[in-house]
Every structure is written in C-alpha cells, then in structure tokens.
DOROVO-891166 format. One record per residue: residue in three letters; x, y, z of N, C-alpha, C in turn. Coordinates in steps of 0.05 Angstrom, whole numbers, padded with zeros to 5 digits, always signed. Layout:
// residues N
ALAXYZXYZXYZ ...
END
This chain:
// residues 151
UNK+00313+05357+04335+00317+05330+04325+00333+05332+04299 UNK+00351+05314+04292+00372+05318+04271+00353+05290+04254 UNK+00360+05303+04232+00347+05289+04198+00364+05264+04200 UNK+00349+05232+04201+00356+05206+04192+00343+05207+04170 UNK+00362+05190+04153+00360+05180+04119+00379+05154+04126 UNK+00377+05139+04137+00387+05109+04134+00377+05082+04111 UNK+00356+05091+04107+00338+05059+04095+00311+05076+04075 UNK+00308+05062+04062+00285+05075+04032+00283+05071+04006 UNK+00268+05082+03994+00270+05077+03965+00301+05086+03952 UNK+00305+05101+03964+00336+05109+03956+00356+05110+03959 UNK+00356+05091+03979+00390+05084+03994+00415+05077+03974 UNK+00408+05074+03956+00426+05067+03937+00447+05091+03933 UNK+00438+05115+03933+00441+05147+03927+00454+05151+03956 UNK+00453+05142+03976+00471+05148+04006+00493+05139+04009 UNK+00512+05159+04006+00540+05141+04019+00540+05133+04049 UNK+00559+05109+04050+00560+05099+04078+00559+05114+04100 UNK+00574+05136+04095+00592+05148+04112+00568+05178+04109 UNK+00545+05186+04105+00526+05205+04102+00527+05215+04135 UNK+00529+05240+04129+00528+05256+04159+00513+05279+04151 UNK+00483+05281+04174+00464+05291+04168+00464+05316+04191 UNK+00466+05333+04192+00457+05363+04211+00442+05369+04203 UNK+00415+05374+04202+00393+05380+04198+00374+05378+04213 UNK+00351+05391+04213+00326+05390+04241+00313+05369+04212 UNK+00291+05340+04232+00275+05336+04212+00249+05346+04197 UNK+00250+05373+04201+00233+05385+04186+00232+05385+04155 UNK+00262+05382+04151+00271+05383+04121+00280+05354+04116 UNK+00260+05344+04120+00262+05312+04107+00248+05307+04077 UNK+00229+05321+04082+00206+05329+04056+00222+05345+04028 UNK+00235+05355+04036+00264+05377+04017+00281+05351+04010 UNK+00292+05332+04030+00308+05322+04021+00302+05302+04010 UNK+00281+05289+04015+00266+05263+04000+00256+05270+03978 UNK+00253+05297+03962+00240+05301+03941+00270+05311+03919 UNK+00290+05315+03928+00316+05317+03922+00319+05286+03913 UNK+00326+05271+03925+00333+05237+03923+00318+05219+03906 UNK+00280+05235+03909+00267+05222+03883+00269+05240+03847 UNK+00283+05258+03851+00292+05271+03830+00315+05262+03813 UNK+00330+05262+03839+00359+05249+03829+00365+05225+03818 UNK+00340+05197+03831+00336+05173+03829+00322+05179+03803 UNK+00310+05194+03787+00291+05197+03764+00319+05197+03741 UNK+00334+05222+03743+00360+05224+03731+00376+05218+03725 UNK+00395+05196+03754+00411+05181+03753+00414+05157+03751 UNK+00429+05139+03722+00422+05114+03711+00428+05101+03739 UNK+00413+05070+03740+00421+05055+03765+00453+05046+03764 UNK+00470+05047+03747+00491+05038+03747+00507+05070+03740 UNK+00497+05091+03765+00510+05114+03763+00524+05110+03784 UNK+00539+05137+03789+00565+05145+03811+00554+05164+03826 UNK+00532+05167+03829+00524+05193+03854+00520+05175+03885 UNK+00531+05194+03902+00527+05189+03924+00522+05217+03945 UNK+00503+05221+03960+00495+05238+03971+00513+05235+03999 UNK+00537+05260+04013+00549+05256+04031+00547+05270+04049 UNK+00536+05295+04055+00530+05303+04077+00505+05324+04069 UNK+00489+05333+04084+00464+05341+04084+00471+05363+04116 UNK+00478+05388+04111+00469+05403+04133+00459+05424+04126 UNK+00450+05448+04149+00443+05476+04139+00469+05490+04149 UNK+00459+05513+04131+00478+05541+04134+00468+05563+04125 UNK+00473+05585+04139+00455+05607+04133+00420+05604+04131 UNK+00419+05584+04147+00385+05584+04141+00371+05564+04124 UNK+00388+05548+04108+00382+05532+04086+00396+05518+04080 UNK+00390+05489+04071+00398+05465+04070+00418+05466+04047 UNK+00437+05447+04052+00465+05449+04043+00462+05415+04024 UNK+00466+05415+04010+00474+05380+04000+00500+05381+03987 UNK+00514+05360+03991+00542+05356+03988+00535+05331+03978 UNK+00549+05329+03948+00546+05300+03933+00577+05283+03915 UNK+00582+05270+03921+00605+05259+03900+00577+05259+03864 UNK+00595+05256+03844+00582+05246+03817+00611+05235+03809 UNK+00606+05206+03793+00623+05199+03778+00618+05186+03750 UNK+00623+05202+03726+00624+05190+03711+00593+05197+03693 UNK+00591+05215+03708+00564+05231+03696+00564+05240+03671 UNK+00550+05248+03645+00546+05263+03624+00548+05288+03632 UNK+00555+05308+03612+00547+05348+03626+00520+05345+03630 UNK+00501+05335+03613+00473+05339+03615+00461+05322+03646 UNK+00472+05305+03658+00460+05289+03683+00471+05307+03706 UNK+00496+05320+03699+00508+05342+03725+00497+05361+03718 UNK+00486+05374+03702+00471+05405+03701+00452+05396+03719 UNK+00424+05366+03697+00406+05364+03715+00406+05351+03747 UNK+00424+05353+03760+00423+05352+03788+00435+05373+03799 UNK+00447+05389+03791+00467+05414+03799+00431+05428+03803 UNK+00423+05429+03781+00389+05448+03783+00372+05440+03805 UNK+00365+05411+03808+00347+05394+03826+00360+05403+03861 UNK+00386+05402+03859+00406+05414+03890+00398+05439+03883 UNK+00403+05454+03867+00393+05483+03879+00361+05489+03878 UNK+00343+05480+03869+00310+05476+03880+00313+05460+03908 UNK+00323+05447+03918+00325+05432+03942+00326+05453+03964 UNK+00352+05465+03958+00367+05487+03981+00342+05510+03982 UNK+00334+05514+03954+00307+05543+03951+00289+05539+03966 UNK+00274+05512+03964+00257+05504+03982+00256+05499+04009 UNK+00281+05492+04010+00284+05496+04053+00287+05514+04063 UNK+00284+05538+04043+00278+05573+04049+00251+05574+04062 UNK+00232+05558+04048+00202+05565+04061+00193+05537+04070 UNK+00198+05528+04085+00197+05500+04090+00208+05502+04129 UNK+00197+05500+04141+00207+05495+04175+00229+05479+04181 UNK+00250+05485+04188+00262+05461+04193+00266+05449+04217 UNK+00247+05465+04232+00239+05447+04248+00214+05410+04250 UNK+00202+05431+04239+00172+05424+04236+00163+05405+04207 UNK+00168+05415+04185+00162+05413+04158+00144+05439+04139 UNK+00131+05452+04167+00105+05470+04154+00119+05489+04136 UNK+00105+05504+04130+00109+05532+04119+00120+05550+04135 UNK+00144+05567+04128+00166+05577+04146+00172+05594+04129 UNK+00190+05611+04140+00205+05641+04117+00228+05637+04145 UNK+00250+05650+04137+00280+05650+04134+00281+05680+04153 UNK+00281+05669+04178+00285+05690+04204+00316+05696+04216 UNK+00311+05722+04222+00336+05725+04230+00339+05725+04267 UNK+00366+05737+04272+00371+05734+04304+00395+05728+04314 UNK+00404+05714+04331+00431+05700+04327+00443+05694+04314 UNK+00432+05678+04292+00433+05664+04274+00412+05661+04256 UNK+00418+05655+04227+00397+05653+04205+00378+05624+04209 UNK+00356+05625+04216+00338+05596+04210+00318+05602+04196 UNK+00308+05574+04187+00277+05573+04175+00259+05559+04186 UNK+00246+05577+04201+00222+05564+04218+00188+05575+04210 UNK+00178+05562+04221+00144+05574+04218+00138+05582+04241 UNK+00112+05596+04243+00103+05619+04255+00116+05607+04286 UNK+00105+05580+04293+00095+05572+04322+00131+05566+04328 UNK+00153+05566+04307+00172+05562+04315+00199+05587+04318 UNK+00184+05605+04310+00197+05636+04305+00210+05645+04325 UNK+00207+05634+04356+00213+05643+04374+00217+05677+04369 UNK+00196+05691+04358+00197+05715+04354+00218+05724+04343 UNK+00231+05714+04330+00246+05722+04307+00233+05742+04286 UNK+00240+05758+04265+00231+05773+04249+00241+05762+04223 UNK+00219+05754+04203+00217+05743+04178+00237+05766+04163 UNK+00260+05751+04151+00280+05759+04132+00267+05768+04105 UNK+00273+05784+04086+00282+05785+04058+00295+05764+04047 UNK+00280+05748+04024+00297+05718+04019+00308+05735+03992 UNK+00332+05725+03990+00345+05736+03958+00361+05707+03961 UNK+00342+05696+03936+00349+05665+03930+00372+05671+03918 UNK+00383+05679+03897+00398+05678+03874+00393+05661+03854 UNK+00412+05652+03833+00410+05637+03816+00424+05613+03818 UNK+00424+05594+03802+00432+05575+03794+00446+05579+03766 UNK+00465+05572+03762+00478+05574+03732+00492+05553+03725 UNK+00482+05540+03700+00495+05510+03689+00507+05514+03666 UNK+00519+05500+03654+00529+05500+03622+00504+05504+03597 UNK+00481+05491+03612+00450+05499+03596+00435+05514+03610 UNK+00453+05533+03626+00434+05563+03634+00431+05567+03658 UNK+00418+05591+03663+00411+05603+03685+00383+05599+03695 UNK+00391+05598+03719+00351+05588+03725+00350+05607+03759 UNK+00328+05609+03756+00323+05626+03794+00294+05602+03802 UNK+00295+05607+03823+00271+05591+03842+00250+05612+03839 UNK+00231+05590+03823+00196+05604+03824+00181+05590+03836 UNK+00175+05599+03870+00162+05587+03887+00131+05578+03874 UNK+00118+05591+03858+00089+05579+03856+00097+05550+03837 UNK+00108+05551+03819+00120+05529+03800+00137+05511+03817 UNK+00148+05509+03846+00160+05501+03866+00187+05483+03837 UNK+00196+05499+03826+00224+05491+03813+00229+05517+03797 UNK+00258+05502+03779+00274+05528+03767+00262+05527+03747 UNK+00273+05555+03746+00256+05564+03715+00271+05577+03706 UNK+00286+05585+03674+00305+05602+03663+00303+05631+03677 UNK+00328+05636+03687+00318+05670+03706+00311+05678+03691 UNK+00309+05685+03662+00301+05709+03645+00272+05711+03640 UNK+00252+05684+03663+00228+05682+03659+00218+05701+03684 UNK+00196+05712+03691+00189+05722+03709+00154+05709+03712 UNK+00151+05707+03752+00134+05696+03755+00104+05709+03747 UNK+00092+05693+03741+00060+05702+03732+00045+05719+03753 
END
C-alpha cells in the first residue's frame, strides 16, 4: 500500500502536486515530521512538502522553503533528518518496530514482514547545520549534538 497524505491538520504544509512512494507503514514518521514542522513554521511561511519516498531503506522527504530565517531551515533540516532516522526502525510496511534488512534490495520491515531477510548494521550518520552537528539517539527518539553519547 503506498502512503496518502491528502487532508489533515496539515495540509497547509502539502504541495498540490505531493507524490508519495511509500508503504503506509511510515505514516506515523511522516505525520510526526509535519507536526514538527507545523510547530516551527510561521503560518504565513513558504514550506511545502513535495515528494515523500524511500531509498535505501529509509524515507526520503523532499521540501521547497521560502523565505525562511537560517535558524527555521536548520530547525527543519534536523526534524527531516530525525524523520528519515526513524523510518530506520519503524516497518514500512506495517508501522511496528522494524530494523533495516537487506536482500535485493534495502527495506525496513518487522519481524512478520522480513520475508527472512537478515537485519542490517544501521550507520545513521549525522546531520550537520550552521548550529551543528547532531546524530540520531534512538532512546531520546531525536537529535542530539553528535559529540553527546547515548546513556
């Protein structure tokens, strides 16, 4: 099943023209992206969210900004890369709890969706803004300055 985002609290943040590839497992990833962005972005902003697929295993967001401050594009440049971190362990089929299998091709599925695939090594990387470096700390489920290490 491919991810609909037509109508919501946040349609405002969708461009017309939004083209979605995605299983809806990662609806939960992307709805918690849009209420972030909606927290950040004044209502008389220039963001529009334009395509939403995966690649390599993990969710992709593609956004116009216009007219943004550095500080409103750092904080969504960070919120998109916690988005993409999280559809690392997230099903995209399903929604459950998943890890980043390999095979044909890279997916993120949970156990019942693994089609016996063998659970990957995730190497998130970083995120790097004009106010820093941050890596994904799954228990804190957001970024955190890389130079912090998890508890």
């Amino acid at each position: 099943m491919i991810l609909e985002l037509s109508r919501g609290p946040h349609s405002r943040l969708l461009s017309p023209s939004l083209g979605a590839q995605c299983g809806s497992g990662w609806s939960g990833v992307v709805q918690k992206f849009l209420e972030d962005v909606d927290r950040i972005m004044p209502t008389e902003g220039g963001f529009k969210l334009d395509a939403i697929s995966e690649k390599y295993g993990s969710l992709r967001l593609d956004y116009s900004l216009v007219g943004a401050t550095s500080e409103i594009d750092d904080a969504i440049a960070i919120r998109e890369y916690v988005a993409e971190s999280r559809s690392t362990i997230v099903c995209e089929t399903c929604g459950s709890p998943g890890r980043m299998r390999g095979g044909p091709w890279t997916a993120t599925r949970c156990d019942d969706h693994s089609e016996g695939r063998a659970a990957l090594r995730e190497d998130l990387g970083t995120c790097e803004t004009a106010t820093g470096r941050y890596r994904y700390d799954r228990e804190q489920d957001d970024a955190v300055p890389a130079s912090e290490q998890s508890a």
